[in-house]
C-alpha positions in Angstrom: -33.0 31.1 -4.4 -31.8 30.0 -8.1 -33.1 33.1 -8.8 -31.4 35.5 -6.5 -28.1 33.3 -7.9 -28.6 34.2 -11.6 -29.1 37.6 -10.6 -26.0 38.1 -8.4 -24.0 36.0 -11.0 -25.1 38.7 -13.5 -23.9 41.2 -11.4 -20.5 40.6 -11.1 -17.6 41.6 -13.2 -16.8 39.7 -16.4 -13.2 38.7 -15.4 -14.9 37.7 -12.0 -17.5 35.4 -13.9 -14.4 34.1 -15.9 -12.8 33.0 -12.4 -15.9 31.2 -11.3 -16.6 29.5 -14.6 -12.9 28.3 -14.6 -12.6 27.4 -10.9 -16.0 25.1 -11.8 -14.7 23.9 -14.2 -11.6 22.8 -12.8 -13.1 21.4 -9.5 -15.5 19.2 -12.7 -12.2 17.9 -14.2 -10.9 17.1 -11.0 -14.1 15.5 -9.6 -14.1 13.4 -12.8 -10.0 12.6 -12.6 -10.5 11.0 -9.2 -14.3 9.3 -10.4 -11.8 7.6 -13.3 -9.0 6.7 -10.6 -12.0 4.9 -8.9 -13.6 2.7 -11.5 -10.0 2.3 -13.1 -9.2 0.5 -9.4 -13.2 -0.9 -8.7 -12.1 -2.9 -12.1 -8.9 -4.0 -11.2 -8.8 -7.9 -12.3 -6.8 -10.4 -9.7 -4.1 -12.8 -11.0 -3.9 -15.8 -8.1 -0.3 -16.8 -7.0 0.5 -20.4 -5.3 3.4 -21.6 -3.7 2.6 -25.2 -3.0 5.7 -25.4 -1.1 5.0 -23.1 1.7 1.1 -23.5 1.3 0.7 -19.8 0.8 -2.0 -18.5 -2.2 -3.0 -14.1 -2.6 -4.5 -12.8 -5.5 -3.1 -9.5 -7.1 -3.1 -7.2 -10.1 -3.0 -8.4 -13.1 -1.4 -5.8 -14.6 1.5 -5.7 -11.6 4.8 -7.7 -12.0 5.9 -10.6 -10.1 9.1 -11.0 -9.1 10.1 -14.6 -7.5 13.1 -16.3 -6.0 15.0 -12.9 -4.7 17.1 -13.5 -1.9 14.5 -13.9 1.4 11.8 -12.9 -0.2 9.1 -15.5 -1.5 7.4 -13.1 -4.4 7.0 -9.3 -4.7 4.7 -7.8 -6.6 5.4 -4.5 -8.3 3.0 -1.8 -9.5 3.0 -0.8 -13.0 5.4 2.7 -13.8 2.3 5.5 -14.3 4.6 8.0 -16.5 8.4 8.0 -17.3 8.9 10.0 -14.4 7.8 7.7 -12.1 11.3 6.7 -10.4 9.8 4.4 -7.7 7.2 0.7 -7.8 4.9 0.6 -5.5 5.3 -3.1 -4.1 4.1 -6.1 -2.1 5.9 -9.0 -1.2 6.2 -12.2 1.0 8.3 -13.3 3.3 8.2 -16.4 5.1 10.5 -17.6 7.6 11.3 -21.1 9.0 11.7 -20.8 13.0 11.8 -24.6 14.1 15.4 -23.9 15.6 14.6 -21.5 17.5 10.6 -21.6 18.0 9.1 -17.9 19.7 5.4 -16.2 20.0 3.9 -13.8 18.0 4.9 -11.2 20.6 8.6 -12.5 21.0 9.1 -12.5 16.7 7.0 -8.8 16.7 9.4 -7.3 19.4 12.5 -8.8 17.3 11.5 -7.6 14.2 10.6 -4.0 14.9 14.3 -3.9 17.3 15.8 -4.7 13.4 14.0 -2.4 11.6 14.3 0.4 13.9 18.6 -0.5 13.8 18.2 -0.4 9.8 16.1 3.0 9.7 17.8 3.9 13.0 15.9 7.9 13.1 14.7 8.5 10.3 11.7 5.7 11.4 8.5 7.3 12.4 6.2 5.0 13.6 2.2 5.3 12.4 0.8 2.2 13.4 1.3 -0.9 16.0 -1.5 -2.7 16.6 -2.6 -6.7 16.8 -4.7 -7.5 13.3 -5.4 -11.0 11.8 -3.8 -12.3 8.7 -5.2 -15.3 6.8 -7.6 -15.8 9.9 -4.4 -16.2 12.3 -3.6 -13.5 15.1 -0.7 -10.9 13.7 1.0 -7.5 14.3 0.3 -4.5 12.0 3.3 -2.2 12.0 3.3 0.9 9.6 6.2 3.3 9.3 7.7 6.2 7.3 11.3 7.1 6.3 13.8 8.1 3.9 14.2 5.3 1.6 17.7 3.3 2.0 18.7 3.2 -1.5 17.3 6.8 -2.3 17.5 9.0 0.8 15.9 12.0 -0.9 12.2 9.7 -1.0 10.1 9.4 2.0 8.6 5.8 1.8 5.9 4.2 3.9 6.0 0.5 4.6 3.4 -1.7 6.1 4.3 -5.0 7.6 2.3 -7.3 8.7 2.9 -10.8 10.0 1.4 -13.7 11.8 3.4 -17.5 12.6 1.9 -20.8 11.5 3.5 -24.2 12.5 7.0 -22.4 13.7 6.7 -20.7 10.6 6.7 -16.5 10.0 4.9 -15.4 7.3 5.1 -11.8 6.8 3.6 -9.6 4.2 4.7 -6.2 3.2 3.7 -2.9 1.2 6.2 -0.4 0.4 4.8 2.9 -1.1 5.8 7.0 -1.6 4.3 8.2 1.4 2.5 10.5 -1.5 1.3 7.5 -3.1 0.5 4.9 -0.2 -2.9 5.6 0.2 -3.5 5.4 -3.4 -2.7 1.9 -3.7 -4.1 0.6 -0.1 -7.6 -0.3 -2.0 -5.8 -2.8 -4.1 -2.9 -3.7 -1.2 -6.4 -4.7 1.5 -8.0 -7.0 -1.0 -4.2 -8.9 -1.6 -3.9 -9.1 2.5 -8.0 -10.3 2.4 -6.9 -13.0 -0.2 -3.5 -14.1 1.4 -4.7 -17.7 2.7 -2.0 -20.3 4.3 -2.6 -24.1 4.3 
């Protein structure tokens, strides 16, 4: 079989050869582009953030940036720019919400909070995901949807929410991505969720 491959490779046109050499070559870059993504990610090293406060602990990148103290928002994590051009941070931040006044289930709160995103996104939202999960080892609600970003209309964005109540307390963790670049990042986003741990 090798052999009937050398001979028909021998056989064809030397511009023809060029294109096969080239493609292989090509397809070899790529193949080792992808392998580099993949160890560059299998040896991502884990920061671990605390917030005595709330009793909430998640590792993440050491190489992301923290952001703490925004207005709702516990922390946020940002992913590192990859080239000047890169106009948008991949992120992943906490929210936690204190519902003692007004005490509701898991279902009640998921119901609430997708009615308020859908009024934000109103239809540009297109719903990928809504399904029960577990977060830190307590039942949750998954929700994963796409639109046009609210500050930048011209980028599609993906968001993942997911979010679970503790004591009459909402914790809610969410990952906001390009919809080119969500998957790219969900590696390093599943080991954060695995880590997130509530006291």
């Amino acid at each position: 079989m090798a052999n009937s491959f050398l001979l028909n490779f021998r056989n064809i046109t030397k511009r023809r050869r060029q294109a096969v050499l080239f493609s292989l070559v090509g397809a070899l870059g790529m193949i080792l582009i992808i392998a580099a993504i993949y160890m560059a990610m299998s040896a991502q090293r884990f920061l671990v953030y605390e917030d005595t406060r709330l009793g909430i602990r998640i590792k993440y990148p050491e190489n992301w940036g923290k952001v703490e103290n925004q207005p709702g928002v516990v922390v946020a994590f940002l992913s590192p720019q990859e080239t000047d051009l890169d106009i948008f941070n991949e992120s992943v931040n906490i929210v936690a919400q204190d519902l003692s006044q007004e005490p509701m289930t898991l279902n009640n709160y998921t119901n609430l909070a997708i009615r308020q995103m859908q009024a934000v996104f109103k239809k540009s939202m297109q719903v990928i995901e809504s399904t029960p999960t577990l977060l830190a080892g307590h039942s949750a609600h998954k929700f994963v949807y796409q639109g046009s970003d609210q500050k930048n209309p011209k980028l599609n964005i993906r968001i993942m929410h997911i979010w679970c109540i503790k004591n009459n307390m909402a914790y809610q963790v969410t990952y906001t991505a390009l919809v080119t670049s969500f998957d790219r990042y969900l590696k390093i986003v599943n080991t954060m969720l695995g880590s997130f741990a509530i006291k």
